[in-house]
Backbone and ligand atoms as CSV (ligand in chain L), in Angstrom:
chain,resi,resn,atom,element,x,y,z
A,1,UNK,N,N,74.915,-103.458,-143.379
A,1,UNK,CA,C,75.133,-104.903,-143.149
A,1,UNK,C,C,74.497,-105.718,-144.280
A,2,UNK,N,N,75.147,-106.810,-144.745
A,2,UNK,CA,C,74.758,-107.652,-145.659
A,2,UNK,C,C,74.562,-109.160,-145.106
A,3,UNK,N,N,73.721,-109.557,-146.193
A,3,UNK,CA,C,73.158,-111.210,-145.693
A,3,UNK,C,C,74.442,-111.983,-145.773
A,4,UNK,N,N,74.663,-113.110,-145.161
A,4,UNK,CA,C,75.722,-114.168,-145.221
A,4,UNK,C,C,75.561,-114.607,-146.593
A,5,UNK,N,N,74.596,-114.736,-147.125
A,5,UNK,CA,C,74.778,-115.328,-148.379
A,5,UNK,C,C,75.347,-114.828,-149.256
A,6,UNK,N,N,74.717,-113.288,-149.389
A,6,UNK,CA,C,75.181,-112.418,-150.078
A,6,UNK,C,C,77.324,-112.047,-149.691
A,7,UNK,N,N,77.380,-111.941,-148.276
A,7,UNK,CA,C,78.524,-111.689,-148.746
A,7,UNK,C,C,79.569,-113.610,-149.284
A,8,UNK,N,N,78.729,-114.454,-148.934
A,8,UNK,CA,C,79.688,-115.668,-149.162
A,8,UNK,C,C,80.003,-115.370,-150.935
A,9,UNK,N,N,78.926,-114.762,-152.244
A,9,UNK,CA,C,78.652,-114.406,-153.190
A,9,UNK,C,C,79.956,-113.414,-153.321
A,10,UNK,N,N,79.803,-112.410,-152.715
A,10,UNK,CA,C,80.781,-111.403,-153.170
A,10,UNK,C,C,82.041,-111.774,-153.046
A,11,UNK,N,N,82.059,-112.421,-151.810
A,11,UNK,CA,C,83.920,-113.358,-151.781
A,11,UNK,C,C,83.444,-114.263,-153.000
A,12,UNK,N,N,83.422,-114.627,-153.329
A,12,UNK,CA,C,83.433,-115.410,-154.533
A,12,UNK,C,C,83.829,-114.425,-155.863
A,13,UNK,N,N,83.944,-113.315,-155.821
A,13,UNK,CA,C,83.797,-112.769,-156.925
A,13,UNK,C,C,85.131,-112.234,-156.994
A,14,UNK,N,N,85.414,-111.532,-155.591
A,14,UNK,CA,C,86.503,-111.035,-155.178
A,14,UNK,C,C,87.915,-111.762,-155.688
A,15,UNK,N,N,86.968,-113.260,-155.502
A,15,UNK,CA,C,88.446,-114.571,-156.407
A,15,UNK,C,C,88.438,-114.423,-157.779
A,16,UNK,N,N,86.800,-114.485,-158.293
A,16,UNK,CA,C,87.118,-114.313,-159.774
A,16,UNK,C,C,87.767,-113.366,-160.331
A,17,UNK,N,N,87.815,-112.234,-159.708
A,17,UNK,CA,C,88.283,-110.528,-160.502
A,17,UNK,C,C,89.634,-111.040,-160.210
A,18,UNK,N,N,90.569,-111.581,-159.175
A,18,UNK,CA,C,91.567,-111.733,-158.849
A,18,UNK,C,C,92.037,-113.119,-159.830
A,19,UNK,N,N,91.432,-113.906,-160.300
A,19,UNK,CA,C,91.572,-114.472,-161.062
A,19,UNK,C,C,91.716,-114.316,-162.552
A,20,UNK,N,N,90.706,-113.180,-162.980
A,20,UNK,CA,C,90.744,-112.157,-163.895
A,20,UNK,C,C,92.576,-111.621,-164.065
A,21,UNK,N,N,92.626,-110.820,-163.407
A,21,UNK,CA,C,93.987,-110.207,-163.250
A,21,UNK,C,C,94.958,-111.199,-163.538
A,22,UNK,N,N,94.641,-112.791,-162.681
A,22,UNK,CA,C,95.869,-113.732,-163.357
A,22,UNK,C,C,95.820,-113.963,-164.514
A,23,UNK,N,N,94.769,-113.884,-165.127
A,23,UNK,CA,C,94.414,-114.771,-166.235
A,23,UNK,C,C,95.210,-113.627,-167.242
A,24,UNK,N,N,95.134,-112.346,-166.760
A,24,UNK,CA,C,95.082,-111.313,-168.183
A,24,UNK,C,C,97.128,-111.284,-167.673
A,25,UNK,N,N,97.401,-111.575,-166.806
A,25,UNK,CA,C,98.877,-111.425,-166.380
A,25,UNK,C,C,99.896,-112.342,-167.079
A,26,UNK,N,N,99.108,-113.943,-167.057
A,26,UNK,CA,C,99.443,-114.769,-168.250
A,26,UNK,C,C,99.960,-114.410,-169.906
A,27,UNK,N,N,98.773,-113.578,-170.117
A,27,UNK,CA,C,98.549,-113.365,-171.714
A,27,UNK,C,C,99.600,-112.399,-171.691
A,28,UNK,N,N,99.541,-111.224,-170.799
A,28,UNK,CA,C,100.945,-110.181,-171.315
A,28,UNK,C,C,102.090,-111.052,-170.733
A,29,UNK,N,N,102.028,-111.825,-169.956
A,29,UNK,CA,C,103.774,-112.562,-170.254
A,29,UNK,C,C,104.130,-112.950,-171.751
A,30,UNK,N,N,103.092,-113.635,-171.777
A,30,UNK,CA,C,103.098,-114.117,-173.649
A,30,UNK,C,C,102.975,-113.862,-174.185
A,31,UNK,N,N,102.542,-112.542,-174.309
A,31,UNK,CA,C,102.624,-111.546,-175.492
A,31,UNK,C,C,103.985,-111.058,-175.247
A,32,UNK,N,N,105.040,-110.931,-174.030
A,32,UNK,CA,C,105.761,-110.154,-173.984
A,32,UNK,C,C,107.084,-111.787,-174.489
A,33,UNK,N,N,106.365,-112.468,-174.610
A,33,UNK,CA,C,107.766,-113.480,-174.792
A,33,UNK,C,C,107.604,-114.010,-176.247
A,34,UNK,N,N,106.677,-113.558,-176.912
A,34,UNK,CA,C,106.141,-113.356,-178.548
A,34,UNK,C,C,106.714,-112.306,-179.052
A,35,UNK,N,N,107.469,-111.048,-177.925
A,35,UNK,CA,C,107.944,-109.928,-178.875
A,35,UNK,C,C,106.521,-109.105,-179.100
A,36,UNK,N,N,105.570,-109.197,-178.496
A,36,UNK,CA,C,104.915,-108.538,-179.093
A,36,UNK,C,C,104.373,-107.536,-177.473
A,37,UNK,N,N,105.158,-106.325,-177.303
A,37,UNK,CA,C,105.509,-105.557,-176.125
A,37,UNK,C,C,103.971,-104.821,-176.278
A,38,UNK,N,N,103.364,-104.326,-177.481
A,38,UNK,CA,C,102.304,-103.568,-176.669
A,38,UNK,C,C,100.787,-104.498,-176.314
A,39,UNK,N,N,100.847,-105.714,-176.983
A,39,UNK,CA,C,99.874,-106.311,-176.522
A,39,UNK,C,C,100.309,-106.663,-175.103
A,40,UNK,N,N,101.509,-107.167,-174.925
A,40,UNK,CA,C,101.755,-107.226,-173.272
A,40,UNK,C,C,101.917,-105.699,-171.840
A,41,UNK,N,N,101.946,-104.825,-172.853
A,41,UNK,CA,C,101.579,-103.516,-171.828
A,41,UNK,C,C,99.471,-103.647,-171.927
A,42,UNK,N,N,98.980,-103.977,-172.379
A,42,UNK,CA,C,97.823,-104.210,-172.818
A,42,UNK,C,C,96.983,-104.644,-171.922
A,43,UNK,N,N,97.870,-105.838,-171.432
A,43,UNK,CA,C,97.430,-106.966,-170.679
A,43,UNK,C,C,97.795,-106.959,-169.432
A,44,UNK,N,N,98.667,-106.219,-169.566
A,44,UNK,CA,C,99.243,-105.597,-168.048
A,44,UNK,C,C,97.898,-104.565,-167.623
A,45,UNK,N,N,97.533,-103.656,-168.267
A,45,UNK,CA,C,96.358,-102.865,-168.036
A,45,UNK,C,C,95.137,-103.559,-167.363
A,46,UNK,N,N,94.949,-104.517,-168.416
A,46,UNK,CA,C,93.569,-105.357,-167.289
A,46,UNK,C,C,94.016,-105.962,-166.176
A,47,UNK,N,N,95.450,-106.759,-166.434
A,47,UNK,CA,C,95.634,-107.368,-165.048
A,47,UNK,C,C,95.614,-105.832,-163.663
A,48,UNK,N,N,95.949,-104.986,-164.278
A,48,UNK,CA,C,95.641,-103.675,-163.057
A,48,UNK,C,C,94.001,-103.575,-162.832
A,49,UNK,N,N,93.591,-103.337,-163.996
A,49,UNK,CA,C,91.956,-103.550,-163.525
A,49,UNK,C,C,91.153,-103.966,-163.048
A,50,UNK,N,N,91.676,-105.388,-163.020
A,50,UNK,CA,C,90.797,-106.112,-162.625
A,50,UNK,C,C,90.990,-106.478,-161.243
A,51,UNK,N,N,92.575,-106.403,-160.815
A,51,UNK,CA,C,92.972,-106.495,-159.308
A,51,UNK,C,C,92.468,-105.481,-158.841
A,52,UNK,N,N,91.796,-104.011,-159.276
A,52,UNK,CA,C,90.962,-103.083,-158.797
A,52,UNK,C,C,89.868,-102.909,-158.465
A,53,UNK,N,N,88.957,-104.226,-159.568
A,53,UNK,CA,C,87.646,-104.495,-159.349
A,53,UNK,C,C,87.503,-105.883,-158.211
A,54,UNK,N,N,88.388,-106.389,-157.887
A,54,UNK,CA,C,88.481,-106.800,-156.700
A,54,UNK,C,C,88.576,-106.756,-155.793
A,55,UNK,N,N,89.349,-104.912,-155.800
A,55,UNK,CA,C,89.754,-104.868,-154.347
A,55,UNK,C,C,88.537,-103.948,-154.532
A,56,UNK,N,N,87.984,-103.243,-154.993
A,56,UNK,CA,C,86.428,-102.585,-155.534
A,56,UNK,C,C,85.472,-103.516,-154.275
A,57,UNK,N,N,85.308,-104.824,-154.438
A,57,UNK,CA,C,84.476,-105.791,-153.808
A,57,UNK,C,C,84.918,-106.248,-152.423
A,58,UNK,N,N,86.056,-106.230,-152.698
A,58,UNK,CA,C,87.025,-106.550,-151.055
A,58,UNK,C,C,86.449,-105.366,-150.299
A,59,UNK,N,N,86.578,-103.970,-150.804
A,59,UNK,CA,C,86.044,-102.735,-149.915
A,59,UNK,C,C,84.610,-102.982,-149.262
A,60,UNK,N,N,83.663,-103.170,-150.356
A,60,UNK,CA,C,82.254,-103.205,-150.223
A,60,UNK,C,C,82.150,-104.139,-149.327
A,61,UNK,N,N,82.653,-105.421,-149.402
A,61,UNK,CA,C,82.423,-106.325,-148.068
A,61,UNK,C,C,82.497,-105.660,-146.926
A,62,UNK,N,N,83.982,-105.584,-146.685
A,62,UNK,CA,C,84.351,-104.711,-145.336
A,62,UNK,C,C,83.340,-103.436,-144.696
A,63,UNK,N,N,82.898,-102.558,-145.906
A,63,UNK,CA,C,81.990,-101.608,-145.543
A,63,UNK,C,C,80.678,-101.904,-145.032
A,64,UNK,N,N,80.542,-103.212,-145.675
A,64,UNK,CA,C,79.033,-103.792,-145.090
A,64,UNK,C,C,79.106,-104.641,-144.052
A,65,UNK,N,N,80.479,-104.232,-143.213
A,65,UNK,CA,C,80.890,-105.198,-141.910
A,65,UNK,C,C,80.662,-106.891,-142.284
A,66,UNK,N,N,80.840,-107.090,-143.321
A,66,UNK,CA,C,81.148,-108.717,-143.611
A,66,UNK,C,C,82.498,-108.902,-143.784
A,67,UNK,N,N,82.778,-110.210,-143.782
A,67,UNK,CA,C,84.190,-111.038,-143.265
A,67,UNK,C,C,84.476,-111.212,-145.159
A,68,UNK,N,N,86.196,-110.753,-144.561
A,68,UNK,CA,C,86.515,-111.293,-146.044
A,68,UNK,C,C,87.012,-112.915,-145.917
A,69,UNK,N,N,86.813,-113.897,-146.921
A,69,UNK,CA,C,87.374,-114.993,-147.169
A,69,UNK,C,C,88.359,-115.327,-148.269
A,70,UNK,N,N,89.706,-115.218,-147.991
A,70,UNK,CA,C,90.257,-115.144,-149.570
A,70,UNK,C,C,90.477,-116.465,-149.594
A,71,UNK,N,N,89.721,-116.974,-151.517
A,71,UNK,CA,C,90.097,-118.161,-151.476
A,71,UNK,C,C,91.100,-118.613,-152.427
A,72,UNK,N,N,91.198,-119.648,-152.533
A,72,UNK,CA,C,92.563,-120.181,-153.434
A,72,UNK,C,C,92.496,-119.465,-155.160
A,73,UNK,N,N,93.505,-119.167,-155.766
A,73,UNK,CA,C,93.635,-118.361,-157.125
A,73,UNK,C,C,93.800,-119.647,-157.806
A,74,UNK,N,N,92.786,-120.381,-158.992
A,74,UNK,CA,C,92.901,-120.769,-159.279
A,74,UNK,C,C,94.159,-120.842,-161.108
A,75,UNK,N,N,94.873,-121.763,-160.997
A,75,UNK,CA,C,96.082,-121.187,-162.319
A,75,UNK,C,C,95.850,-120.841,-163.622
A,76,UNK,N,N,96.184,-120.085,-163.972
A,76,UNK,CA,C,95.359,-119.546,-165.761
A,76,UNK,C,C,96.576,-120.451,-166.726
A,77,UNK,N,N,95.827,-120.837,-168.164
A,77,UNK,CA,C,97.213,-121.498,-168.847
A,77,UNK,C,C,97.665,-120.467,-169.009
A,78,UNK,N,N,99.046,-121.104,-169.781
A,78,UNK,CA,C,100.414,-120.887,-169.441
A,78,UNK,C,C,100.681,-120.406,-171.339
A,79,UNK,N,N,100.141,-120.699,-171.849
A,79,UNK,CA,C,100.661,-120.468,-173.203
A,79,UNK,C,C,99.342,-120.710,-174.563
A,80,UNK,N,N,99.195,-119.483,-175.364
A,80,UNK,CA,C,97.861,-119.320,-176.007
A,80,UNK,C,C,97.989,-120.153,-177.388
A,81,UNK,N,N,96.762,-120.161,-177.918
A,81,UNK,CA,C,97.560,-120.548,-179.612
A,81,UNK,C,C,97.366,-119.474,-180.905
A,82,UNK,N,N,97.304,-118.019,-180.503
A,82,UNK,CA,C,97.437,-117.230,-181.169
A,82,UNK,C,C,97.254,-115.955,-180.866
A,83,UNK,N,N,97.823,-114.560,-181.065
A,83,UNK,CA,C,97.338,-113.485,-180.537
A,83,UNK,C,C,96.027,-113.052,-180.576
A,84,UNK,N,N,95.471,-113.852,-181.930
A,84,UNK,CA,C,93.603,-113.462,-181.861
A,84,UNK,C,C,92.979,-114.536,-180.904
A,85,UNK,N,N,93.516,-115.916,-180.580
A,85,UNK,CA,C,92.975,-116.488,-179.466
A,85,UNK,C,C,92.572,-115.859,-178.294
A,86,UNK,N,N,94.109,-115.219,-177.811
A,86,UNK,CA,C,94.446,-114.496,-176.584
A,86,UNK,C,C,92.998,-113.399,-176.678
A,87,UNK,N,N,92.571,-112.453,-177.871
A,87,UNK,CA,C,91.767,-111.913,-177.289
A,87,UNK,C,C,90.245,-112.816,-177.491
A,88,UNK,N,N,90.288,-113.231,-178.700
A,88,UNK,CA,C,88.802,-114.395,-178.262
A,88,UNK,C,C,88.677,-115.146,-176.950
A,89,UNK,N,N,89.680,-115.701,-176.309
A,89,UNK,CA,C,89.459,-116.208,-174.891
A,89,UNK,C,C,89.041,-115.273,-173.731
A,90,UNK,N,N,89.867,-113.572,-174.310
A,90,UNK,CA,C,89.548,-112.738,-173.160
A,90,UNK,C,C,87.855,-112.664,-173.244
A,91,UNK,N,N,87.756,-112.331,-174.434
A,91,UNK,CA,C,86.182,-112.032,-175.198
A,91,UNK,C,C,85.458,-112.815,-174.146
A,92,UNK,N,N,85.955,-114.240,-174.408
A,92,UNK,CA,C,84.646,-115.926,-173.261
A,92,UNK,C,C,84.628,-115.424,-172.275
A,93,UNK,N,N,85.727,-114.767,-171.829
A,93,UNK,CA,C,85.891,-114.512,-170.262
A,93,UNK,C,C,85.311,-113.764,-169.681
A,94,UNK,N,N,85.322,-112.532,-170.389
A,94,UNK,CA,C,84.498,-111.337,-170.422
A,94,UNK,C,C,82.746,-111.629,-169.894
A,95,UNK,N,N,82.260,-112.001,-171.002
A,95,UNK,CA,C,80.950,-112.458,-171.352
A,95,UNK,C,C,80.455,-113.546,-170.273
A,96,UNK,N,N,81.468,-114.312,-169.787
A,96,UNK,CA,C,81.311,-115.123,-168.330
A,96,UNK,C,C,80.835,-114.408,-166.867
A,97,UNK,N,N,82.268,-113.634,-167.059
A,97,UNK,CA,C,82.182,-112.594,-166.099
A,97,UNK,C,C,80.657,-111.103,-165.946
A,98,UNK,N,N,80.776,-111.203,-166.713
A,98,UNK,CA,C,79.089,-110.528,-167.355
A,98,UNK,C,C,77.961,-110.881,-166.912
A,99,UNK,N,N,77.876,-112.665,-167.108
A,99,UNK,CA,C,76.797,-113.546,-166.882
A,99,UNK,C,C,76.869,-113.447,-165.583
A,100,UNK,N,N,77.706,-113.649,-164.701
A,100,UNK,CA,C,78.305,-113.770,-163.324
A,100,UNK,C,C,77.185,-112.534,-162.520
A,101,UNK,N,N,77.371,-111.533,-162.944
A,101,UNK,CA,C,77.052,-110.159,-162.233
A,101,UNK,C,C,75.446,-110.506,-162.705
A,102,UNK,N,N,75.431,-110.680,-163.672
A,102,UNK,CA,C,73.582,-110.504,-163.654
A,102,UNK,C,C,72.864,-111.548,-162.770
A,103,UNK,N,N,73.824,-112.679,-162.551
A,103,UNK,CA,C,73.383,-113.482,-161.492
A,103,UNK,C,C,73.948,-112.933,-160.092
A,104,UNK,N,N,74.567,-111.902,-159.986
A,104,UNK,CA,C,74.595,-110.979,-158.984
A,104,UNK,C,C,73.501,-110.714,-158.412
A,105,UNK,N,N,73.138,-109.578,-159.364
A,105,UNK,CA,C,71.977,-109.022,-159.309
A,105,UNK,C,C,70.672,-109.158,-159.126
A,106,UNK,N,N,70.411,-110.792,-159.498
A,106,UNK,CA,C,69.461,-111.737,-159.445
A,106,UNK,C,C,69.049,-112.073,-157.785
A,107,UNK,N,N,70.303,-112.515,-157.338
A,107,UNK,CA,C,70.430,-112.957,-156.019
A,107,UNK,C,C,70.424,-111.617,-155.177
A,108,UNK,N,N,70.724,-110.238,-155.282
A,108,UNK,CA,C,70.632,-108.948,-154.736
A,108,UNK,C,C,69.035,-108.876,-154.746
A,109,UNK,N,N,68.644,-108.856,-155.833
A,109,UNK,CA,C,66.873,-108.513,-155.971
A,109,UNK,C,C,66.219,-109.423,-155.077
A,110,UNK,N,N,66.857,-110.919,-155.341
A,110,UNK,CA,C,65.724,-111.471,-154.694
A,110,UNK,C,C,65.878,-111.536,-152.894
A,111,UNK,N,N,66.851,-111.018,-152.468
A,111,UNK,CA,C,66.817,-110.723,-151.163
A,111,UNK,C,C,66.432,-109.867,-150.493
A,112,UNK,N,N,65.945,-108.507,-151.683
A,112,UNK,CA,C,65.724,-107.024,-151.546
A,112,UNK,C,C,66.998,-106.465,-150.726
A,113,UNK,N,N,68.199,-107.100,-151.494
A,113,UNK,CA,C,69.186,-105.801,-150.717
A,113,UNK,C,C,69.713,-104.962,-151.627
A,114,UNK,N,N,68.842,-103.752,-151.555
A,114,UNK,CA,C,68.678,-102.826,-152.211
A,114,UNK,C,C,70.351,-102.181,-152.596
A,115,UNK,N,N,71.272,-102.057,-150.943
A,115,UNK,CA,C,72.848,-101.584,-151.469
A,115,UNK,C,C,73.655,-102.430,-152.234
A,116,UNK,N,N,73.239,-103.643,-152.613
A,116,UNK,CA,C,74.568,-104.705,-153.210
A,116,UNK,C,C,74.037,-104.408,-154.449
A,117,UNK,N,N,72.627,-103.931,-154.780
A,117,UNK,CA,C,71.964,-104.069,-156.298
A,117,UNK,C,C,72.265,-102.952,-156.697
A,118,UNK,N,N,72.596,-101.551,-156.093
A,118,UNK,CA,C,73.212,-100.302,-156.081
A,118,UNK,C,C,74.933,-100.746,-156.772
A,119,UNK,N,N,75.065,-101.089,-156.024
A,119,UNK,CA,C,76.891,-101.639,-156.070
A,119,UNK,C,C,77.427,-101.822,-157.153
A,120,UNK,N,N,76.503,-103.065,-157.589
A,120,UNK,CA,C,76.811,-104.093,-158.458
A,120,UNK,C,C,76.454,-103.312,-159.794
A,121,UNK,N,N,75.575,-101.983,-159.836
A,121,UNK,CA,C,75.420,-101.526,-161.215
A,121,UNK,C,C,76.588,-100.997,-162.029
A,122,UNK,N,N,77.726,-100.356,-161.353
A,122,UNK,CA,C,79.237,-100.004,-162.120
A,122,UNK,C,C,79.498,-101.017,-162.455
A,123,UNK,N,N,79.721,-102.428,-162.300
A,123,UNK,CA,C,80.295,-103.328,-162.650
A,123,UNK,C,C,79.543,-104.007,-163.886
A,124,UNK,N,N,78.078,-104.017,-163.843
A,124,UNK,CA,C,77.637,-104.164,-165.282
A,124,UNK,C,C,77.945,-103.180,-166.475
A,125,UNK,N,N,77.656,-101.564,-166.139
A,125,UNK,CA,C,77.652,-101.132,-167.232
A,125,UNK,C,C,79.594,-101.537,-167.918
A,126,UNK,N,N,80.199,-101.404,-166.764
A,126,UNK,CA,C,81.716,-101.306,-166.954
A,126,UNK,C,C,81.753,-102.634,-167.982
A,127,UNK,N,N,81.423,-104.273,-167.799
A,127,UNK,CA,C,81.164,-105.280,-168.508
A,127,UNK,C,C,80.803,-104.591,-169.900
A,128,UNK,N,N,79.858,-103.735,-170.367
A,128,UNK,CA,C,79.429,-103.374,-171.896
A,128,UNK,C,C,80.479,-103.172,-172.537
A,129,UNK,N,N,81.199,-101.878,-171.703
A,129,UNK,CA,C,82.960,-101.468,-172.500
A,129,UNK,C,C,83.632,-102.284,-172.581
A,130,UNK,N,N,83.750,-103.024,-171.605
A,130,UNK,CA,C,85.058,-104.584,-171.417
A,130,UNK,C,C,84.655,-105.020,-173.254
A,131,UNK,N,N,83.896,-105.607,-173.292
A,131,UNK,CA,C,83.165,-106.372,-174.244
A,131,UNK,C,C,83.029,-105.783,-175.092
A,132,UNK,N,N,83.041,-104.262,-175.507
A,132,UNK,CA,C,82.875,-103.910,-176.960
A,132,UNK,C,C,84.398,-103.408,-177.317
A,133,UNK,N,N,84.929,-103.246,-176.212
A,133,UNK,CA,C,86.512,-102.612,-176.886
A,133,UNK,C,C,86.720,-104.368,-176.969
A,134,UNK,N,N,86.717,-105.129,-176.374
A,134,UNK,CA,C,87.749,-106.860,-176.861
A,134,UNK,C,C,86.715,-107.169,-178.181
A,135,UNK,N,N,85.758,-107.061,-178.429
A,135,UNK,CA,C,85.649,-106.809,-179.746
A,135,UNK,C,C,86.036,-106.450,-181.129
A,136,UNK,N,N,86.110,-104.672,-180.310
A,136,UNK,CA,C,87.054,-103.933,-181.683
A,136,UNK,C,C,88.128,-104.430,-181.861
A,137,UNK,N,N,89.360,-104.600,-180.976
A,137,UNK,CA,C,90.433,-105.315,-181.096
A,137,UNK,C,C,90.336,-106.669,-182.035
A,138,UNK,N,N,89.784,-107.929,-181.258
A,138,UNK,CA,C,89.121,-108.945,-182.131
A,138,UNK,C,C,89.405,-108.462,-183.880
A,139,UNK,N,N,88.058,-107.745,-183.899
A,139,UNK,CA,C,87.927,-107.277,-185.508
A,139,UNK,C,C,89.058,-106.593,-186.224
A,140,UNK,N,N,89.619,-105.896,-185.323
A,140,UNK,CA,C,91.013,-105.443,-186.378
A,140,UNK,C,C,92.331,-106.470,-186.389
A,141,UNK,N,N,91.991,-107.187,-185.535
A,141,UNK,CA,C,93.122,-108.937,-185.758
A,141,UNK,C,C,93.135,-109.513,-186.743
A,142,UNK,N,N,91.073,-109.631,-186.884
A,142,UNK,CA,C,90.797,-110.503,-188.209
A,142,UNK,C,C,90.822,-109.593,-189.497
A,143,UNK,N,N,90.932,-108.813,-189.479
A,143,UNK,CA,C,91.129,-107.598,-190.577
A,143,UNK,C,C,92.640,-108.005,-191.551
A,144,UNK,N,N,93.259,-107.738,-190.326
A,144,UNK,CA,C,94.777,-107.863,-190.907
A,144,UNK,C,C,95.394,-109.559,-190.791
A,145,UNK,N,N,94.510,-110.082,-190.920
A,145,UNK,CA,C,94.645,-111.377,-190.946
A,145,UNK,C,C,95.706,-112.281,-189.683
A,146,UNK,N,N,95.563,-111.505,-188.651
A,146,UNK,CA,C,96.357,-112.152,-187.259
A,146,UNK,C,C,97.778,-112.245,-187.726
A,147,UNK,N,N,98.516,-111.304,-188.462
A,147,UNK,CA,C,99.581,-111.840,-188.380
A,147,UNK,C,C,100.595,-110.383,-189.607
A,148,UNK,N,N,101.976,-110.612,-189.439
A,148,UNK,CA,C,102.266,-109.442,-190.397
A,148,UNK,C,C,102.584,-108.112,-189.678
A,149,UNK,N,N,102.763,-106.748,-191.010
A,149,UNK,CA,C,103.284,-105.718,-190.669
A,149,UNK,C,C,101.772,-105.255,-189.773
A,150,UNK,N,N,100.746,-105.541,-190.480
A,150,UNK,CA,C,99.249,-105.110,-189.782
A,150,UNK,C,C,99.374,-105.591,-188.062
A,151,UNK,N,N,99.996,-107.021,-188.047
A,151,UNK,CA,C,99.609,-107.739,-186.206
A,151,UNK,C,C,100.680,-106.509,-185.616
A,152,UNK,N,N,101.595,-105.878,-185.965
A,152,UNK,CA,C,102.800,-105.196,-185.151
A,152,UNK,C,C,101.845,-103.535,-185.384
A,153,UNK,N,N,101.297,-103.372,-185.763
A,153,UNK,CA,C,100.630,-102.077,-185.820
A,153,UNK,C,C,99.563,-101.822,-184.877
A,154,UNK,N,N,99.074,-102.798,-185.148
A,154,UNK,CA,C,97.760,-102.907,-183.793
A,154,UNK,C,C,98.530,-103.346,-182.293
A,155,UNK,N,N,99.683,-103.950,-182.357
A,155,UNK,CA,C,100.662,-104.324,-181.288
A,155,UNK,C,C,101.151,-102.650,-180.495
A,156,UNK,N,N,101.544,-101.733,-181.745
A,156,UNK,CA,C,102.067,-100.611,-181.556
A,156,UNK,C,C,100.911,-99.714,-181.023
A,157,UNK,N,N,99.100,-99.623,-181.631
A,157,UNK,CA,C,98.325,-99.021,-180.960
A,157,UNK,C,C,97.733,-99.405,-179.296
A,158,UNK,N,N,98.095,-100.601,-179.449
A,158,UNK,CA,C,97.459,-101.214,-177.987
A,158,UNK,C,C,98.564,-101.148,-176.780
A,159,UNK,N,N,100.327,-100.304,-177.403
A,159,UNK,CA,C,100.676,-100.379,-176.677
A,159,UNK,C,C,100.751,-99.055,-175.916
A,160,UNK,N,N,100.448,-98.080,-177.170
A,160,UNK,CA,C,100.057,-96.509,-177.051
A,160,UNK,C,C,98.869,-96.468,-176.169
A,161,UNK,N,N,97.851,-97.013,-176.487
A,161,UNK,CA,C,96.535,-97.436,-175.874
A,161,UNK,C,C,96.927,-97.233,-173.878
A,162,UNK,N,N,97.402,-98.218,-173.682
A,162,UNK,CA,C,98.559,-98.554,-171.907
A,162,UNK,C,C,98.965,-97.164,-171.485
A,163,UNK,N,N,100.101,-97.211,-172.850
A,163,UNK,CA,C,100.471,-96.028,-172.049
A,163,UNK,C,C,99.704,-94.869,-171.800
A,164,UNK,N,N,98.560,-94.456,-172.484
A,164,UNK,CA,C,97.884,-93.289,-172.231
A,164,UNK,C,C,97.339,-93.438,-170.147
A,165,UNK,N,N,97.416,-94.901,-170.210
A,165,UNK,CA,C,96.786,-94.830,-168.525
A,165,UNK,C,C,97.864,-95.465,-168.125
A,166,UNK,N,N,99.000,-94.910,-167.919
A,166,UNK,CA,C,100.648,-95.190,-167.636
A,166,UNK,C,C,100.489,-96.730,-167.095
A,167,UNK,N,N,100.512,-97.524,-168.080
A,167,UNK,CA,C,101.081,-99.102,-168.015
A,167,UNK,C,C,101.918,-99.433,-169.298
A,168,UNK,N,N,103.385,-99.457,-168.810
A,168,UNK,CA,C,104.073,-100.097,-169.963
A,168,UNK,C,C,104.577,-101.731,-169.248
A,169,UNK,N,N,105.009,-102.763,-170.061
A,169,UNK,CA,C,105.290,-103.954,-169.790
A,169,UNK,C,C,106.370,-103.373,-169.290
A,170,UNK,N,N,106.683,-104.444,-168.125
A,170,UNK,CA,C,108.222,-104.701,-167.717
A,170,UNK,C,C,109.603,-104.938,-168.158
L,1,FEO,FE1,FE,86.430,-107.406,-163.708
L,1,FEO,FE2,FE,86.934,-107.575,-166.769
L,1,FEO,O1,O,85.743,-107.442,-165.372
């Protein structure tokens, strides 16, 4: 069993990861209406992920006999201003979402509930990878100068990338 506070916290999060998923569902539409198919199998990947790390938190509620609350999905924009934007914004998002959990963890400690501070540790270390692969990507954008035979190459690895964990765009 978990504190009310604690689970009002985890529904809260349950929106952000689900918000996550919209946000990254956006970017592969627009990557996929840019022509550019493997950044949108790409983006299709996190939007799977992240609707996983939600339902990840949706479980843990339920298991700790707390009430789920689903709340409203707030709308992600609609259109980026560049494929290196698309991943610098994921990058903010990332690093948000990051900040988010350590204030998880904050609020876990200081209640001493020892299982949510258990919980919540996959989801930090998982944040390090999020954040160093939207990195590498990042850096090989600015490499090849965001644009060119180089932007369709890294388009072509990120779409190889998907498919290795069977997500191709629609
Ligand atoms: Fe749910 Fe990208 O962290």
């Amino acid at each position: 069993m978990i504190g009310k506070n604690i689970a009002e916290e985890l529904n809260k999060q349950v929106n952000r990861e689900f918000y996550s998923a919209y946000f990254y569902l956006s970017m592969s539409a627009y990557s996929d209406f840019l022509g550019l198919k493997g950044f949108a199998s790409w983006f299709l990947m996190k939007n799977q992920e992240e609707t996983q790390h939600a339902m990840r938190v949706y479980k843990y509620i339920l298991d700790q006999g707390a009430q789920i609350a689903l709340l409203p999905i707030k709308q992600p924009p609609s259109t980026f201003d560049s494929p290196l934007a698309m991943f610098e914004e994921t990058l903010a998002h990332e690093q948000a979402v990051t900040q988010r959990f350590n204030e998880l963890v904050d609020i876990a400690m200081a209640e001493k509930d020892h299982a949510t501070h258990i919980f919540l540790q996959w989801f930090i270390t998982e944040q390090i990878e999020e954040e160093a692969t939207v990195s590498e990507i990042i850096n090989k954008i600015k490499l090849v100068g965001g644009k060119g035979d180089g932007l369709f190459m890294i388009d072509n690895q990120l779409g190889q990338l998907a498919s290795t964990q069977s997500v191709a765009a629609v």
